[in-house]
N, C-alpha and C positions, 0 to 999 in steps of 0.2 A: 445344628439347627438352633436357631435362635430363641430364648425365651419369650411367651409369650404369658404378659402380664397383663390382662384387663378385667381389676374383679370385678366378680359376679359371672365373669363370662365361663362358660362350658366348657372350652379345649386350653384353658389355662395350664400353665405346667410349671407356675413358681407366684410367690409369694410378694417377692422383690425382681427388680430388675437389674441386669449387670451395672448400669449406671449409679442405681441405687445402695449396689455393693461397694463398686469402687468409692462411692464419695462417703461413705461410711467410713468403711474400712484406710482410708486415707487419712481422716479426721481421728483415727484412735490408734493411728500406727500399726496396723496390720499389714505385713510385708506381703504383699500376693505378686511378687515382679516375675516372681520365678515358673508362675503358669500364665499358659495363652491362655485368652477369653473360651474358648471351648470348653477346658479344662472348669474355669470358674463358674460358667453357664451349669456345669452338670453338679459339681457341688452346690451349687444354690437349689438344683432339680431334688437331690438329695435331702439338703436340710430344708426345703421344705415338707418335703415328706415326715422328717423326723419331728418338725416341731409341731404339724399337726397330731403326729402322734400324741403329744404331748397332754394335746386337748381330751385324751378317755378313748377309750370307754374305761371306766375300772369294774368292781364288785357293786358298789354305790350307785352308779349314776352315768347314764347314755352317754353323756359328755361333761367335760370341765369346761368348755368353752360356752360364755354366756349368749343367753340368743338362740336364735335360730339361721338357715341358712338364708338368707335375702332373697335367691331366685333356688327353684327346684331343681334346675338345668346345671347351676355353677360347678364346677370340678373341686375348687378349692374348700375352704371350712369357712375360707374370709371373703367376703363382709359375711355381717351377720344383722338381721334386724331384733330391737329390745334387747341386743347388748348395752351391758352396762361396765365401767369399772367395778370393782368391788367398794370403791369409796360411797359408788351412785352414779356417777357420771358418766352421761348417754355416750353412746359410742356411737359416730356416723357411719349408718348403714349403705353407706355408698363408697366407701374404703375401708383399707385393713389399716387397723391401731398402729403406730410406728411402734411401741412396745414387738408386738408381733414382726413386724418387717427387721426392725434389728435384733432379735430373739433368731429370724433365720437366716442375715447375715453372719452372726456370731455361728452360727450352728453349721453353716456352710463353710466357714472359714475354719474350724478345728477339720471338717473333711477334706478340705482341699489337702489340709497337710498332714492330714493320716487319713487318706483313701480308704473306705470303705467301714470305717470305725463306726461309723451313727448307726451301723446296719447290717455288725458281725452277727453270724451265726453263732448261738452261744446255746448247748445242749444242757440242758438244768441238771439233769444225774452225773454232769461233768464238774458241778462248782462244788465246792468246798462247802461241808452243811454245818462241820464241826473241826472245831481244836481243841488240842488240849495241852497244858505246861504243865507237868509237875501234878499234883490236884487239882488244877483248874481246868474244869471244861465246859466249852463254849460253843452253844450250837446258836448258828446264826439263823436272825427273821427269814423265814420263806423256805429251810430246810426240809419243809415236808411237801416242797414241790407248789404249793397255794399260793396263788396273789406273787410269784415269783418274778419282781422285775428285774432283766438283766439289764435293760437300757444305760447306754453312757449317762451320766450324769453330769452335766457343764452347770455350773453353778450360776455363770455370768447370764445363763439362758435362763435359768430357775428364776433368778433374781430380775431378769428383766420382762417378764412373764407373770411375776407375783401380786401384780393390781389387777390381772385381769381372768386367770385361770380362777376355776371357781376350787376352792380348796374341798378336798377331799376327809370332812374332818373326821368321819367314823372307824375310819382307816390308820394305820401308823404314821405318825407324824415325825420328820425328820428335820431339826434346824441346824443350819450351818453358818457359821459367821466367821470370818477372817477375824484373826489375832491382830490387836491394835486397830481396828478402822471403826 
């Protein structure tokens, strides 16, 4: 079934469209030769799911995504109206930010080539809460089952998400930066 992308519209079921992906994903060297468009269609179905995820609820606040939804009816999170960047800068309520569109290409594109990753089931009295070496022991954030995110982590999705997600600052704050860049 084919994607159907018109925001704001009600039976939407993605973010971007396969056009949208391939000329992304073409432009940054993402190899997708090796799946049919069906295959790419439903990863894209998928990281959308996951990058609205992305947007809340948390402990703090209904949502990280700025705005509201623009129609009552819409299926998706995007558009949004009195979205803003976080610099200030209006966001047109009649599309979704390219930020976001390539946030679920990228997010699509780590699924296509690990099927089902965005959205393993991961039981929490199954992860690891503590280590220890020698004297040292280390019990890790969210050990006692609260505020436990297991969510993948894609950095490239973080980073290109970071002007517009409203930051969660009351909450633990985690920064990551590549060595040398």
């Amino acid at each position: 079934m084919a994607l159907t992308v018109t925001p704001g519209g009600n039976s939407d079921d993605a973010l971007v469209s396969l056009v949208a992906f391939k000329l992304y994903a073409d432009a940054m060297g993402m190899d997708y030769s090796a799946s049919i468009d069906t295959e790419i269609e439903q990863a894209i179905r998928r990281g959308t799911a996951w990058v609205e995820g992305l947007g809340g609820p948390t402990a703090r606040r209904a949502t990280r995504w700025p705005g509201v939804r623009t129609n009552a009816e819409q299926r998706r999170v995007w558009p949004r109206t009195g979205a803003a960047y976080l610099d200030g800068t209006p966001i047109n309520s009649a599309t979704i930010p390219a930020p976001v569109e390539e946030a679920t290409i990228v997010a699509a594109f780590y699924d296509l080539k690990n099927p089902g990753i965005l959205h393993s089931q991961i039981t929490p009295s199954d992860v690891v809460k503590s280590a220890s070496a020698g004297p040292t022991k280390v019990e890790f954030f969210g050990s006692d089952g609260d505020n436990m995110n297991l969510r993948p982590m894609l950095t490239l999705v973080i980073d290109l998400l970071s002007g517009i997600l409203i930051p969660d600052l009351d909450g633990p704050f985690f920064m990551f930066r590549a060595v040398g860049s």
